[in-house]
MDAnalysis code that builds the backbone (N, CA, C; Angstrom):
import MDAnalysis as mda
import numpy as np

u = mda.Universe.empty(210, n_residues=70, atom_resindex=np.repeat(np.arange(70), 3), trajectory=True)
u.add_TopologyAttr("name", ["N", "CA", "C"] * 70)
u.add_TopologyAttr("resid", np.arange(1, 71))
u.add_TopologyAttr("resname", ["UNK", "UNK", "UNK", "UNK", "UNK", "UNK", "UNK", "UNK", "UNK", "UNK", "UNK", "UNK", "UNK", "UNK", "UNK", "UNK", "UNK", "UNK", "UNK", "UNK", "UNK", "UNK", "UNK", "UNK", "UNK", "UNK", "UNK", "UNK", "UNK", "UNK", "UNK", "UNK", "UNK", "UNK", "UNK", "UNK", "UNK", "UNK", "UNK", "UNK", "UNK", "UNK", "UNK", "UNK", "UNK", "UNK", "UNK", "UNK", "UNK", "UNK", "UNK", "UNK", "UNK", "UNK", "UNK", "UNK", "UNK", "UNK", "UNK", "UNK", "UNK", "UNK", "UNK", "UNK", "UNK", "UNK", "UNK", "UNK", "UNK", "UNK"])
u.atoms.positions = np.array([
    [12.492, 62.182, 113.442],
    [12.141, 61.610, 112.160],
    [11.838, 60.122, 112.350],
    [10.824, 59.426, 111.467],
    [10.681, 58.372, 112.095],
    [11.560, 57.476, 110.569],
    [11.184, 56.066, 111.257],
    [12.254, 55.164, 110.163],
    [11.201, 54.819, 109.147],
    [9.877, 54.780, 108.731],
    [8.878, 55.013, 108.163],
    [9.383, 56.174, 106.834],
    [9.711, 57.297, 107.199],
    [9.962, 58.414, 106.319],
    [11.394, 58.140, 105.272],
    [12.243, 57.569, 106.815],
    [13.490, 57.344, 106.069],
    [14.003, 56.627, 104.603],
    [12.846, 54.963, 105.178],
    [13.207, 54.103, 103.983],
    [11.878, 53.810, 103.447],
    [10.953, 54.464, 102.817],
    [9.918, 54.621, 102.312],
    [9.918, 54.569, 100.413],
    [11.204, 54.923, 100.307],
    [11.308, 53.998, 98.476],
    [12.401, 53.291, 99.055],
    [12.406, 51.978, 99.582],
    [12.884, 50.752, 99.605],
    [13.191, 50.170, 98.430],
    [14.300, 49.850, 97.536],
    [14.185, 48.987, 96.698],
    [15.288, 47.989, 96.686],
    [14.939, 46.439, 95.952],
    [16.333, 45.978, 96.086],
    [16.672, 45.632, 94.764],
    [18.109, 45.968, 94.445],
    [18.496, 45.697, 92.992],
    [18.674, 44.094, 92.692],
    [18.344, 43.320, 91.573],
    [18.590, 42.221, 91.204],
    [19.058, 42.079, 89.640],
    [19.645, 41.635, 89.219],
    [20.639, 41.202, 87.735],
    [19.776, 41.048, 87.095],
    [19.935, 40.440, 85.713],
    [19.151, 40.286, 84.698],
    [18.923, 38.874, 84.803],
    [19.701, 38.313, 85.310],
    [19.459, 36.927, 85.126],
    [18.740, 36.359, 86.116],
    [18.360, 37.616, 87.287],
    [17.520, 36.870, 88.402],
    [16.275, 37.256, 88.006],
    [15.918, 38.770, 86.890],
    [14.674, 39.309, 86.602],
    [14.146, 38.006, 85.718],
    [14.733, 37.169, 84.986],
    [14.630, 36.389, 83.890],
    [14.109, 35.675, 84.848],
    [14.776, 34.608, 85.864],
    [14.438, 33.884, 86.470],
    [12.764, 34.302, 87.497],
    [12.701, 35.243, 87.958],
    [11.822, 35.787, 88.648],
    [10.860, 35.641, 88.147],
    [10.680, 35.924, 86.694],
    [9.184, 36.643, 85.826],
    [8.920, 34.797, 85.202],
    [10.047, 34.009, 85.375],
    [9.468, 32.497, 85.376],
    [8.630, 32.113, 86.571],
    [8.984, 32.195, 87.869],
    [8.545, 31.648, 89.050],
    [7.536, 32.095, 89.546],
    [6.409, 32.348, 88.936],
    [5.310, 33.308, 89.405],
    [4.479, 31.982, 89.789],
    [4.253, 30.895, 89.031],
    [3.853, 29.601, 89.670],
    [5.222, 28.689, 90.339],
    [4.670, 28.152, 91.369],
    [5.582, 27.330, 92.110],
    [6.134, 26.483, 91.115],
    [7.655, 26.234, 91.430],
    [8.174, 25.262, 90.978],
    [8.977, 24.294, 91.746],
    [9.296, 23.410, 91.780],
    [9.988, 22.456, 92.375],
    [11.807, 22.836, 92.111],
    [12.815, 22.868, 93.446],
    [13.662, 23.716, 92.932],
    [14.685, 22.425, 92.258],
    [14.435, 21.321, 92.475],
    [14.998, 20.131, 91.439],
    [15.192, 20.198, 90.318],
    [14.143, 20.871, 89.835],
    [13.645, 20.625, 88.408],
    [14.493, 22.102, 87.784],
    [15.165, 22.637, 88.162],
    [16.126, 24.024, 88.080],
    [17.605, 23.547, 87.306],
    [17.629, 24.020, 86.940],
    [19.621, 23.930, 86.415],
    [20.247, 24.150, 87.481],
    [21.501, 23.696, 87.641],
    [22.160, 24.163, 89.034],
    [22.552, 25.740, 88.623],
    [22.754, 26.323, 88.012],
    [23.072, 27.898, 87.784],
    [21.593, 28.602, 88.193],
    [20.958, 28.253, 87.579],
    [19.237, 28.819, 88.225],
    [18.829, 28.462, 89.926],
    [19.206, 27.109, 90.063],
    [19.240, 26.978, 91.892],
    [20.605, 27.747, 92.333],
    [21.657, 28.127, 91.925],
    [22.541, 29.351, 92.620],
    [21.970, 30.681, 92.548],
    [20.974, 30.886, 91.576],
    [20.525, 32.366, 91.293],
    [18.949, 32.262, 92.736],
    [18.317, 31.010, 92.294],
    [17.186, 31.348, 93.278],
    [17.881, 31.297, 94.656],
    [18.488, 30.792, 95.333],
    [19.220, 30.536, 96.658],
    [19.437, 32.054, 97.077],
    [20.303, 32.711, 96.156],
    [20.446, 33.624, 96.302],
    [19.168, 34.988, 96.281],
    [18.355, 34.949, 95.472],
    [16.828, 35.304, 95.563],
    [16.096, 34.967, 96.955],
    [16.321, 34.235, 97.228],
    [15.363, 33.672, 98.674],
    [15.911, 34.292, 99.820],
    [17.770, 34.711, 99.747],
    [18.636, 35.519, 100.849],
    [17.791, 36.883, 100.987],
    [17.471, 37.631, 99.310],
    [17.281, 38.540, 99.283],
    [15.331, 38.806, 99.380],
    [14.985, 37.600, 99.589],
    [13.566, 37.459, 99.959],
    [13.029, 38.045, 99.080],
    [13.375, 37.539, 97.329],
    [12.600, 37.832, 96.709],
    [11.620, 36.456, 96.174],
    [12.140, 35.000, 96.433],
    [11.248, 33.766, 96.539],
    [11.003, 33.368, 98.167],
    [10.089, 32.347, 98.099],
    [9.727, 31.742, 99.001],
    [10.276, 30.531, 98.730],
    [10.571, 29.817, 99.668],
    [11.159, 28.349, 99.725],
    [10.026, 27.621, 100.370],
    [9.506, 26.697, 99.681],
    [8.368, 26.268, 100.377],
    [8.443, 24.482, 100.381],
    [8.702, 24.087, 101.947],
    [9.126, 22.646, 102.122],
    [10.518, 22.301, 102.235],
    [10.623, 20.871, 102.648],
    [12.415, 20.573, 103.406],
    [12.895, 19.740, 102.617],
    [12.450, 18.628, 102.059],
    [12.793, 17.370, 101.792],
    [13.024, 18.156, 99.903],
    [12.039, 18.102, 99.342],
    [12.411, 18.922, 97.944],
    [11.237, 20.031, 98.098],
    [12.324, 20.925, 98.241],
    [11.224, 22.217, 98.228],
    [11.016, 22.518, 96.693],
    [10.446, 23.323, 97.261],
    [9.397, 24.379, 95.529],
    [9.542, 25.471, 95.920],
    [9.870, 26.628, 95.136],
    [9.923, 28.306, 95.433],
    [9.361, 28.672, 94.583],
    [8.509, 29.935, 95.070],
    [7.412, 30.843, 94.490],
    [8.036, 32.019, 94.296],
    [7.910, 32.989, 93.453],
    [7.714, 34.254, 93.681],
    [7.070, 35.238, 95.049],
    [8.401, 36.079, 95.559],
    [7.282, 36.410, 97.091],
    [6.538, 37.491, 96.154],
    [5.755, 37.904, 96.896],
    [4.179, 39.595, 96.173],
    [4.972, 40.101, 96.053],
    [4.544, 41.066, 94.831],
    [5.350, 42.105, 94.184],
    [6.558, 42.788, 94.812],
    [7.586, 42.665, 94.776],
    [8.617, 43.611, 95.397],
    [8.959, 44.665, 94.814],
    [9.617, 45.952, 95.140],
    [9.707, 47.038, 94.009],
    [11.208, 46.511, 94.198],
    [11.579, 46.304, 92.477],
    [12.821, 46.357, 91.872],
    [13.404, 47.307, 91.132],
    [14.839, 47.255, 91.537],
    [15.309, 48.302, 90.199],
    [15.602, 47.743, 89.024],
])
């Protein structure tokens, strides 16, 4: 059997409060400009590679392409 077949509906679950946050970040934002409860939720989003962190000094995170969520 290959690993192709195995995990072929891949999905990863995320809260309500990260879907909230998510369906905001579809344009880049600067993660400064965040509440610190929203930069604990994206931090945690970016583990689960559902943003992009983009830059060192003050980054900005995007939405990564569509992921299938539950």
């Amino acid at each position: 059997m290959k690993i192709n077949e195995l995990i072929s509906d891949f999905e990863i679950f995320i809260t309500n409060e990260e879907k909230k946050l998510f369906e905001r970040l579809k344009d880049p934002i600067k993660l400064s400009n965040l509440t610190d409860r929203e930069q604990c939720i994206a931090e945690n989003m970016i583990r689960k590679s559902l943003l992009k962190k983009i830059g060192f000094n003050d980054p900005t995170v995007v939405a990564n392409e569509k992921p299938k969520i539950i």
